[in-house]
N, C-alpha and C positions, 0 to 999 in steps of 0.2 A: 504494500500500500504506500504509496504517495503522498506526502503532504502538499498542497499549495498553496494554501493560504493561514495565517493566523491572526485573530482578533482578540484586545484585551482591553475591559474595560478600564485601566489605568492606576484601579485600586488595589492593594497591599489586605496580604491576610485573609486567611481561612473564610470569614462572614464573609466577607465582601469584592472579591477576586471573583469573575467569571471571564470565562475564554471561549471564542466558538473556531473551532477549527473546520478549513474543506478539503477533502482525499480524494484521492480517486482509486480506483484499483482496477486494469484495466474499462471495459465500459462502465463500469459502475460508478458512482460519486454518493460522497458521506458527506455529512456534516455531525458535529460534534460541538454539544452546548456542552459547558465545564460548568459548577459552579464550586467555590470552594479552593479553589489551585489543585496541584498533583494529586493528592490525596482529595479531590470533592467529588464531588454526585454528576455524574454523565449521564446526559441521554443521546439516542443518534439516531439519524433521517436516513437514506435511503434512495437514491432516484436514479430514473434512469439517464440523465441528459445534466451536462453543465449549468443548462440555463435556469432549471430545474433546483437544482442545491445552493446555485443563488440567490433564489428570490428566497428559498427558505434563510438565508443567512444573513440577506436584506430584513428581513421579518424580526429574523433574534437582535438582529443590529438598533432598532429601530426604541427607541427610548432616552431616557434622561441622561445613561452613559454615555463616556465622554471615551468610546471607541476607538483603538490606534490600531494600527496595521501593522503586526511584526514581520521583518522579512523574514523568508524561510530562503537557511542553505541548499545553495544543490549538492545534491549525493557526488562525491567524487565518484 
């Protein structure tokens, strides 16, 4: 699985730290709500199509957090 994108809504600490990450894995595409940091509560989406897992990430994106885009390394 692929990672390409990561979102975080800027804040520090277990309460208040959520991240949504998008994968892909050949056709397939994820999305991944964090809440919590490393250790918090995941839920994940499913779709068939890119345009697809980003409206859903549009959707989680979409509120009072103050959302940053991490960049993700590429795999050597």
């Amino acid at each position: 699985m692929e990672q390409r994108k990561h979102w975080w809504n800027g804040k520090w600490g277990r309460v208040a730290r959520k991240d949504v990450y998008l994968r892909t894995s050949g056709d397939q595409w994820y999305v991944e709500q964090r809440a919590g940091g490393s250790d918090g509560v995941s839920h994940f989406f499913e779709y068939d199509s890119e345009d697809e897992a980003l409206d859903m990430v549009r959707a989680l994106l979409n509120g009072s957090d103050d959302w940053r885009e991490l960049s993700v390394r590429p795999r050597a």
